[in-house]
C-alpha positions in Angstrom: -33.8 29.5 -32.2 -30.4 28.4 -32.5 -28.8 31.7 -32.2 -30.7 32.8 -28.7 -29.5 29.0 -27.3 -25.8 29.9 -28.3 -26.7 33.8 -26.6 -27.5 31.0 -23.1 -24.6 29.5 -23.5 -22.5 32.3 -23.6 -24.6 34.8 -21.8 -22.2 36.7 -19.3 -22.0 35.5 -15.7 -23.5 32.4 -16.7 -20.3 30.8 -15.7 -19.9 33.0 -12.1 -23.4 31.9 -11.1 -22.3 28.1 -11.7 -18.9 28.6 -9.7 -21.0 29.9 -6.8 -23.6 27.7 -6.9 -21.0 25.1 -6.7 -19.0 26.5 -3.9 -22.3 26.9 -2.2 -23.3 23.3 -2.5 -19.6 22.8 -1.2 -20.3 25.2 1.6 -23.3 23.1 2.5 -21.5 19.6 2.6 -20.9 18.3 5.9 -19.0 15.2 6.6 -18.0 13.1 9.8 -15.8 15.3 11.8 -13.2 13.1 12.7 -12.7 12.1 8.7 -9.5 14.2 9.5 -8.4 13.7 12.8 -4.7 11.9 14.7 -6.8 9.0 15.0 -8.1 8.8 11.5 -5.6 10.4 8.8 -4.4 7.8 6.7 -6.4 8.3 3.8 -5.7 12.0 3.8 -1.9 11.6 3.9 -2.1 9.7 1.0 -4.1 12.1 -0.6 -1.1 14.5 0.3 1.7 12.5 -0.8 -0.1 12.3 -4.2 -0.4 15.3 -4.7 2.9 15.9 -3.8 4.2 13.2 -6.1 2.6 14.6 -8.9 3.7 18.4 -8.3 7.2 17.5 -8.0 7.1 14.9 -11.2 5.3 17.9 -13.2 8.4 19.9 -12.4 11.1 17.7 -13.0 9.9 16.4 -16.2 10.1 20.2 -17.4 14.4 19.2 -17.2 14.3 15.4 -17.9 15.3 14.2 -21.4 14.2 10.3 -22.1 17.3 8.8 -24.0 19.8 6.9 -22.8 22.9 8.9 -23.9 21.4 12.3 -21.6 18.6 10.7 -19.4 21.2 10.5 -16.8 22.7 13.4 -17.5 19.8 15.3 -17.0 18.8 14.3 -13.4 22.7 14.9 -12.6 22.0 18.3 -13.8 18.6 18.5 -11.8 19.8 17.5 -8.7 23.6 19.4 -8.5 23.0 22.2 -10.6 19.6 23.3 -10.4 18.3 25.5 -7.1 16.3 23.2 -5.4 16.5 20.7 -7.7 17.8 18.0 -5.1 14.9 19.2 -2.8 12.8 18.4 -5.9 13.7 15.0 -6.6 14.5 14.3 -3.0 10.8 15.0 -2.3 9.9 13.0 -4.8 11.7 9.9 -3.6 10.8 9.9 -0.1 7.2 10.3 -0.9 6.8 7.7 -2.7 8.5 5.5 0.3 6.3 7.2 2.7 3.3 6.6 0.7 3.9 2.7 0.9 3.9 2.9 4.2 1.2 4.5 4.9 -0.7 3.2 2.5 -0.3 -0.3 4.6 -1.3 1.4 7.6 -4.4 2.7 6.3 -5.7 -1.0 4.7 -4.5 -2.2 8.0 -6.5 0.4 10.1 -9.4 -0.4 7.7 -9.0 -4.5 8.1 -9.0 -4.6 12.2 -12.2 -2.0 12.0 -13.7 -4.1 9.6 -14.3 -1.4 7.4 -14.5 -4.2 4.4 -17.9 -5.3 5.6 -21.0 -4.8 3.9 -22.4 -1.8 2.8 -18.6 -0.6 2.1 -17.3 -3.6 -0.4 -16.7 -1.3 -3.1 -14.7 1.0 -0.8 -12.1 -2.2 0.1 -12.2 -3.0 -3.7 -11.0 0.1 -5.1 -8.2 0.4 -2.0 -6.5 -2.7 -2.3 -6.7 -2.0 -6.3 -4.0 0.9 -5.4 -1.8 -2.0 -4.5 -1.8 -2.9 -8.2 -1.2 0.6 -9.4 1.5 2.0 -7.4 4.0 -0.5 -7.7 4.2 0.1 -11.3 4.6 4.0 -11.0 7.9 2.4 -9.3 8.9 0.1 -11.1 8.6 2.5 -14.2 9.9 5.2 -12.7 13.1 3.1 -11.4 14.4 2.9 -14.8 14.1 6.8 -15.7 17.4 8.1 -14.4 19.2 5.5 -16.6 21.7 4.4 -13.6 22.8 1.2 -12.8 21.0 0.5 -10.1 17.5 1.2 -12.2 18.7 -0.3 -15.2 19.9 -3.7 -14.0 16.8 -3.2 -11.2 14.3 -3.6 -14.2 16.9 -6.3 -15.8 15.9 -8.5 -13.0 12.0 -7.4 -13.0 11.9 -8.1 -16.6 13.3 -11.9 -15.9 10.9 -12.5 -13.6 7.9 -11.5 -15.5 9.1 -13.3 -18.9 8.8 -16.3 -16.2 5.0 -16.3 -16.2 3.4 -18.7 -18.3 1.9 -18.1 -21.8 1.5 -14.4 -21.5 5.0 -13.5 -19.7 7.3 -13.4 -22.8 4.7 -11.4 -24.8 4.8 -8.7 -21.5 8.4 -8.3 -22.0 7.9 -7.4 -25.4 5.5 -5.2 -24.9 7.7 -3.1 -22.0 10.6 -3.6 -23.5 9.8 -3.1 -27.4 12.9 -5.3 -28.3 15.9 -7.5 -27.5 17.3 -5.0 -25.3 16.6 -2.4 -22.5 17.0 1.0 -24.6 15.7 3.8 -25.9 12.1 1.9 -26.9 12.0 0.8 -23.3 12.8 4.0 -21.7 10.5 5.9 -23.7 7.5 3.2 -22.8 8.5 3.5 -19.8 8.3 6.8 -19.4 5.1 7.4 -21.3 4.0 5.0 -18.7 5.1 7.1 -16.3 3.8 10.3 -16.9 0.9 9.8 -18.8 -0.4 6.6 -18.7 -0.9 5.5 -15.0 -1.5 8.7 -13.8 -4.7 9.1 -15.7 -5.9 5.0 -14.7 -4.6 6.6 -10.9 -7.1 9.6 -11.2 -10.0 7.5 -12.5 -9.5 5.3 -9.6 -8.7 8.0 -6.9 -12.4 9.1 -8.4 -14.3 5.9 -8.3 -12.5 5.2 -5.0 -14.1 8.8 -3.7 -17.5 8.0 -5.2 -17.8 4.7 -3.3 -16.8 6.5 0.2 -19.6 9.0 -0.8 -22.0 6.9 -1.3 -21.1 3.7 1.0 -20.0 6.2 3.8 -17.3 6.6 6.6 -16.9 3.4 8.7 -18.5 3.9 11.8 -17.0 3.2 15.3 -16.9 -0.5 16.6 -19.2 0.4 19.1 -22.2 1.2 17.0 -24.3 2.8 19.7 -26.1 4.3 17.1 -25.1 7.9 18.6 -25.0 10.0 15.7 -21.7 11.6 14.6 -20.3 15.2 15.3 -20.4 16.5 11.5 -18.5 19.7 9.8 -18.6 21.1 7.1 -16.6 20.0 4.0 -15.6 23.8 3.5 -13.5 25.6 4.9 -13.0 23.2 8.0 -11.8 19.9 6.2 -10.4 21.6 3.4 -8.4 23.4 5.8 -7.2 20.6 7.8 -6.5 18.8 4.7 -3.9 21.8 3.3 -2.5 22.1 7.0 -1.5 18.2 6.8 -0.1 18.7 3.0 1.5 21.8 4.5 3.4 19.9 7.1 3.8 16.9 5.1 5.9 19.4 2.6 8.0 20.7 5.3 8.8 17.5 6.6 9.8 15.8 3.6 11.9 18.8 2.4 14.4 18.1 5.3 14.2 14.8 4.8 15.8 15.6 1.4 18.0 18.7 2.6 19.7 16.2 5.1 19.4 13.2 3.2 19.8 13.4 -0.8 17.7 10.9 -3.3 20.8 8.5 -4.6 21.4 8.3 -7.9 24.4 5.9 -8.6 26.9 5.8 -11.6 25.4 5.7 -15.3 24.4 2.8 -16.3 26.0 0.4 -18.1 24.8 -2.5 -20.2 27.7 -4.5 -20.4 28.3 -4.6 -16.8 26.7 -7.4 -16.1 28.6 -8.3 -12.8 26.3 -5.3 -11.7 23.7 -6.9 -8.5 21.4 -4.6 -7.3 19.9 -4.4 -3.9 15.7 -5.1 -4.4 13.9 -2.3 -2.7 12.6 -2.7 0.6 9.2 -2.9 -0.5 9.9 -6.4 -2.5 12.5 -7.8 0.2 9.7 -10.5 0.5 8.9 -11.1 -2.8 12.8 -11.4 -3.5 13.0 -13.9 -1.1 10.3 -15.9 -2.5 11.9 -16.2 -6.2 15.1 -16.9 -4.4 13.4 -20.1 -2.5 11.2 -21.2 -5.9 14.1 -21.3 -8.3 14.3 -22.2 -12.0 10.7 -24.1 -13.4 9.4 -23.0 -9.6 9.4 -19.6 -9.7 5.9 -18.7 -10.9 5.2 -19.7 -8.1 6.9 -16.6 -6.3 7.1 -14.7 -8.6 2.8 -14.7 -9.6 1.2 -17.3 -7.9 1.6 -16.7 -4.0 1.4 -12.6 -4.9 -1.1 -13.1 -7.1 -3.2 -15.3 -4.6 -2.6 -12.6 -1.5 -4.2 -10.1 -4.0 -7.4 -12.2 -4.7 -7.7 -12.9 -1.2 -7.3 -9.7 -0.5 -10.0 -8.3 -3.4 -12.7 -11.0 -2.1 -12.3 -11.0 1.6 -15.6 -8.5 2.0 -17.1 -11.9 0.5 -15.2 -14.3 2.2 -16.0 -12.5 5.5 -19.7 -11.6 5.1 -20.8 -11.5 9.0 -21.6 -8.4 10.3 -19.5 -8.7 12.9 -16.8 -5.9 12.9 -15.2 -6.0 16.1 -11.9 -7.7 15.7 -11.4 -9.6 18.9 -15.1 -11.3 17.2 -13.7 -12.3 14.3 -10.6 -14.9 15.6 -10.6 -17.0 12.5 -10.6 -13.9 10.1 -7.3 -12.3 12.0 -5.3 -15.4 12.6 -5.8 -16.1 9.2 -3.8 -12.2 8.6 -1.3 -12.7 11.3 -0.2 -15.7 10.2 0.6 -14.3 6.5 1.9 -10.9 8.0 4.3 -13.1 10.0 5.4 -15.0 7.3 5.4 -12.0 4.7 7.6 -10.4 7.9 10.1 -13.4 8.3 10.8 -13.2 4.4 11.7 -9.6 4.1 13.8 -10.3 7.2 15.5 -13.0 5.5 16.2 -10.9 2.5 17.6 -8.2 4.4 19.7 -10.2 5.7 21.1 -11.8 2.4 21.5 -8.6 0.5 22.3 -5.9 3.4 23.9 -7.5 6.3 25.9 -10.3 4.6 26.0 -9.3 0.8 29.3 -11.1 -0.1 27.1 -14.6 0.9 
């Protein structure tokens, strides 16, 4: 008996018949048309700039060396010496800029539809948990080409979280592996990196996938009940999808032909006189450690952050009306316009400080 169930499992073209049975079932799957469309794209595009992310990180880890005394070295060699290389890593760089943003678009499409609201909760959930994911593919990866700019970068990020209470120094430690930022750190960091968040990214790209399945596409406001123009999933969405990475490629490979990713001098632990700029994603968080100074700053630094993220996480049950239309819910947006207008006037500020007058 056990020999004719191992002849099953391997009997020839067992594996065929599965393959087209799926890409039958695939064949078969038809979703709202305008899941793809120039009205609707944002979750797409960040499909896109994943997957670009994680082709052009595949190929540059195949040349990166994590140790201090050739880490730099080796994105030096990447980038000038390489063919293509500075296409590579200038890809790479600009993606990850262009995913923030669009990323923000696409929760702020989702907020002024509604698209929180019940039965979609899950949906919000596991989107604004991306929020928590991505910044640390930054943050890690900021340190990786060992130059000043990353190394005194996560000097300051380091400080800040060693100024949360009770667990803060232990999170040091456990980035850090030591006194110093060295070769411990780099390779946490870089396990981190590569190995790490990308698999907690997949599961949640997965779950985040699931929910839409099952929850659905938000509807228009109008909610006429007229049903949907449907297509199917393949070729026709498939195809529109690979057109937008297609484009998305090309786009950002001039963007790094004309414009190529910095990389700055080594680094160099001694020079601390070293400031770096913050990013322009965390002008606004800057700005709030610079206001709530010595034992105030866990209040920047966790608290007000860390508050905007649970608000965030429970507004599909802070909001539980079924109204979706925005101009509806008044208390609901002045409640977000007022914190996009503050969160606006901070990174201002911080601009300001560290770009337009620096030597202040």
């Amino acid at each position: 008996m056990v020999e004719e169930m191992t002849r099953q499992r391997i009997e020839p073209g067992s594996k065929d018949k599965a393959l087209e049975g799926l890409l039958k079932r695939l064949q078969g799957l038809e979703i709202p048309a305008d899941a793809i469309c120039w009205r609707r794209f944002f979750g797409s595009m960040i499909l896109v700039l994943l997957t670009l992310l994680f082709l052009s990180g595949v190929l540059m880890a195949f040349f990166y060396s994590p140790v201090p005394g050739t880490a730099y070295d080796s994105v030096d060699h990447l980038q000038f010496n390489l063919p293509m290389g500075n296409l590579l890593r200038g890809v790479h760089h600009y993606a990850w800029n262009l995913l923030l943003i669009v990323m923000g678009f696409h929760l702020f499409r989702a907020f002024i539809l509604g698209a929180y609201k019940a039965p979609r909760q899950l949906v919000w959930i596991s989107g604004v948990s991306f929020f928590l994911i991505i910044p640390l593919f930054i943050i890690t990866g900021d340190l990786l080409p060992w130059d000043q700019k990353g190394y005194w970068s996560t000097q300051v990020r380091l400080s800040i979280i060693g100024s949360i209470p009770v667990v803060g120094d232990l999170l040091v430690q456990m980035f850090r592996g030591g006194p110093l930022t060295g070769i411990v750190a780099l390779t946490r960091f870089y396990i981190l990196h590569i190995l790490l968040l990308p698999g907690a990214l997949i599961f949640l790209i997965a779950f985040h996938l699931y929910a839409l399945v099952t929850r659905g596409l938000s509807g228009p406001l109008s909610g006429n009940g007229t049903p949907r123009p449907r297509a199917p999933f393949f070729p026709v969405i498939v195809n529109r999808w690979l057109l937008l990475f297609i484009v998305s490629a090309i786009g950002l490979g001039i963007m790094a032909w004309r414009w190529p990713a910095p990389l700055g001098d080594p680094a160099d632990p001694t020079d601390s006189s070293f400031i770096p700029r913050p990013e322009w994603w965390v002008l606004f968080l800057n700005q709030l450690v610079t206001i709530f100074k010595g034992p105030l700053m866990i209040i920047g630094s966790a608290i007000i952050p860390g508050g905007l993220l649970v608000l965030m996480t429970a507004l599909p049950f802070l909001d539980r009306s079924p109204e979706r239309r925005p101009w509806r819910r008044k208390r609901v947006m002045i409640i977000a316009i007022v914190i996009i207008a503050v969160l606006t006037v901070l990174s201002v500020m911080g601009y300001i400080e560290h770009f337009v007058r620096p030597e202040h």
